[in-house]
C-alpha positions in Angstrom: 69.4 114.8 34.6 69.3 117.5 37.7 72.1 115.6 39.7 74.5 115.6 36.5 73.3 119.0 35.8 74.0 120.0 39.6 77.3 118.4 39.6 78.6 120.7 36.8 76.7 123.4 39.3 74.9 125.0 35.5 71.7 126.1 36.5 69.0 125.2 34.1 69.2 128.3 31.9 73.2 127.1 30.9 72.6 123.8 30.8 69.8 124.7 28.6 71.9 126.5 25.8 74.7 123.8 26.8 72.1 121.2 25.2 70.6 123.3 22.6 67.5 124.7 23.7 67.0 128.8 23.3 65.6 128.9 26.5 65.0 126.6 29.8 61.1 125.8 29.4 61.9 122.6 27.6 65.0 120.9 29.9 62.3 122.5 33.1 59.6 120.3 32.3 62.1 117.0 31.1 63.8 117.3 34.1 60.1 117.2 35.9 59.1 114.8 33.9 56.0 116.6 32.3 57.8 116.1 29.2 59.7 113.2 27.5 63.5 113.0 26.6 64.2 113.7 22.8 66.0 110.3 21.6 69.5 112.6 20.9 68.9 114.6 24.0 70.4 111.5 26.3 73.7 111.4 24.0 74.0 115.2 24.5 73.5 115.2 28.0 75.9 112.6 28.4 78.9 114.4 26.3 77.9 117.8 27.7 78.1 116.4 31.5 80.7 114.5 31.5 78.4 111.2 32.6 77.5 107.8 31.6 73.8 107.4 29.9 73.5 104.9 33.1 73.7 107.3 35.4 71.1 110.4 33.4 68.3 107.3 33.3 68.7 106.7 36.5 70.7 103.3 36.3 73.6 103.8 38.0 74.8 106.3 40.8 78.3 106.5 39.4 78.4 109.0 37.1 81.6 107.8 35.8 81.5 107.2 31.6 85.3 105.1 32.0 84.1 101.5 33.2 87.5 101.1 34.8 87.3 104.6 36.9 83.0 103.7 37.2 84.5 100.5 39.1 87.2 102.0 41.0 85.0 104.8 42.4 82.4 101.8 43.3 85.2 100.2 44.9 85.7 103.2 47.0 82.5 103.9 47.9 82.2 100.3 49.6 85.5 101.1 51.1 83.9 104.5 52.6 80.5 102.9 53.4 82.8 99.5 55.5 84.8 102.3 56.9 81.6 104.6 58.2 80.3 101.1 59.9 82.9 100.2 61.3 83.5 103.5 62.5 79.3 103.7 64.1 80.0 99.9 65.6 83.1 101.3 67.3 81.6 104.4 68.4 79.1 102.3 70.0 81.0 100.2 72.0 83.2 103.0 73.1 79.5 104.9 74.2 78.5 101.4 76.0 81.9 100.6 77.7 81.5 104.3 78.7 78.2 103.7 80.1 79.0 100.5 82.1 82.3 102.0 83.5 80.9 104.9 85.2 78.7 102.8 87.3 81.5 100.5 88.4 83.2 103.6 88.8 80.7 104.5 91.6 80.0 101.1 93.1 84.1 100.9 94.0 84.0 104.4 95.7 81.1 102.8 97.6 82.8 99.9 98.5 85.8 101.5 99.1 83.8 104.0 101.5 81.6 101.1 103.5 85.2 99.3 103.8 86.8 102.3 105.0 84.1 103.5 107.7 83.8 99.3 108.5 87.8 99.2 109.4 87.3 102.3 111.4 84.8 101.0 113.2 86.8 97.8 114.1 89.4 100.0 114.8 87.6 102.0 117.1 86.4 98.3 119.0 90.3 97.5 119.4 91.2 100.6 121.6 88.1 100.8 123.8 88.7 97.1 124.2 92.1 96.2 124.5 91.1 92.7 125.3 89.5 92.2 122.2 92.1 89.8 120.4 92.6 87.7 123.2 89.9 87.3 125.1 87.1 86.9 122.1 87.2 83.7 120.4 89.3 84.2 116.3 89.6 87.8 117.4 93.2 87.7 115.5 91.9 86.4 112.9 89.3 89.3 112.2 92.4 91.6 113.4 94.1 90.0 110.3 91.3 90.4 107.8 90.5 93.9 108.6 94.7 94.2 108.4 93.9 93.0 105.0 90.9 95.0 104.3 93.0 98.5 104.9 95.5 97.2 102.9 92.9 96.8 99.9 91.1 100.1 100.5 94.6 101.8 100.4 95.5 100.1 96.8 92.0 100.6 95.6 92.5 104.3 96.2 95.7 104.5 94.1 94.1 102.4 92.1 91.3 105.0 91.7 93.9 108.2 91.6 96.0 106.9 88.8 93.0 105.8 87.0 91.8 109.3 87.4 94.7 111.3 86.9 95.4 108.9 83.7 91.9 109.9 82.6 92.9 114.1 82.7 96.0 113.5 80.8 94.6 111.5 77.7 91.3 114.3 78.2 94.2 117.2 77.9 96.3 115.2 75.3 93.0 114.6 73.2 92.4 118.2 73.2 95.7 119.6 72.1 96.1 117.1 69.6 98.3 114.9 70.5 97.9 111.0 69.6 97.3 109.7 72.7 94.4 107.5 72.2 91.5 108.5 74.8 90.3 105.1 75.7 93.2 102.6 75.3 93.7 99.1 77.4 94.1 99.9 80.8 96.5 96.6 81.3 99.0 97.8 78.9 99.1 101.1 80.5 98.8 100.7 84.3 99.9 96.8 84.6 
């Protein structure tokens, strides 16, 4: 009785003279339940706020009277309540990848970093030791790895910068509005 009351938004002294009464005492204590519902009362109610019996006892939650608009506004609410799931699982997984993504993040400047100091290093052991590739035993071949190591720090870094830069743009597109989506497959974007 209050929620169809409230959804016409009559306080109790309207809905009161709506129903009959001269004053609100009575509808006060039936819609406390300190008093029991007069048989016609429920009929009254029903015409007066523009719900179904169903919903005044309790029943139902739709106060629809119209079966066909009761079941479409059912329908609906399923619809909103899949929608609002689907909506918290995605949310979720966006929060997780999130989470996993900025410590990867970190590790790869690390590596990047220990491989960066590790080919200067090597570096440095070439020129104070011009003999180095010849006279030490698959010293070429560590010349070529760490040839190869440079050449994956230098791609991880543009890696890194486009990633980042990438990251601003769909931050400042997500803020003006635009349709940009914020975190969108990487592959399409960069491959």
């Amino acid at each position: 009785m209050v929620a169809a009351r409230n959804l016409n938004r009559l306080d109790q002294k309207d809905a009161a003279k709506l129903l009959g009464y001269k004053n609100s005492a009575p509808l006060s204590k039936i819609e406390g339940g300190q008093a029991k519902m007069p048989k016609g009362l429920l009929v009254k109610a029903s015409i007066a706020y523009g719900v179904s019996a169903d919903f005044l006892l309790g029943l139902s939650d739709e106060p629809e009277r119209d079966p066909r608009t009761a079941e479409h506004m059912a329908v609906i609410r399923s619809v909103e309540e899949s929608v609002r799931q689907h909506t918290h699982h995605m949310a979720t997984a966006l929060l997780r990848n999130a989470a996993e993504s900025v410590p990867l993040e970190l590790h790869l400047k690390q590596i990047i970093e220990t491989a960066h100091r590790a080919a200067e290093a090597f570096d440095t052991v070439c020129r104070k030791n011009p003999e180095f590739q010849d006279d030490v035993v698959a010293g070429s071949r560590l010349q070529a790895a760490m040839d190869s190591l440079v050449d994956a720090i230098g791609k991880s870094n543009q890696y890194m910068e486009r990633r980042s830069r990438l990251t601003e743009v769909k931050l400042d597109l997500a803020v003006d509005g635009m349709s940009m989506p914020l975190f969108a497959d990487s592959e399409t974007e960069e491959g």
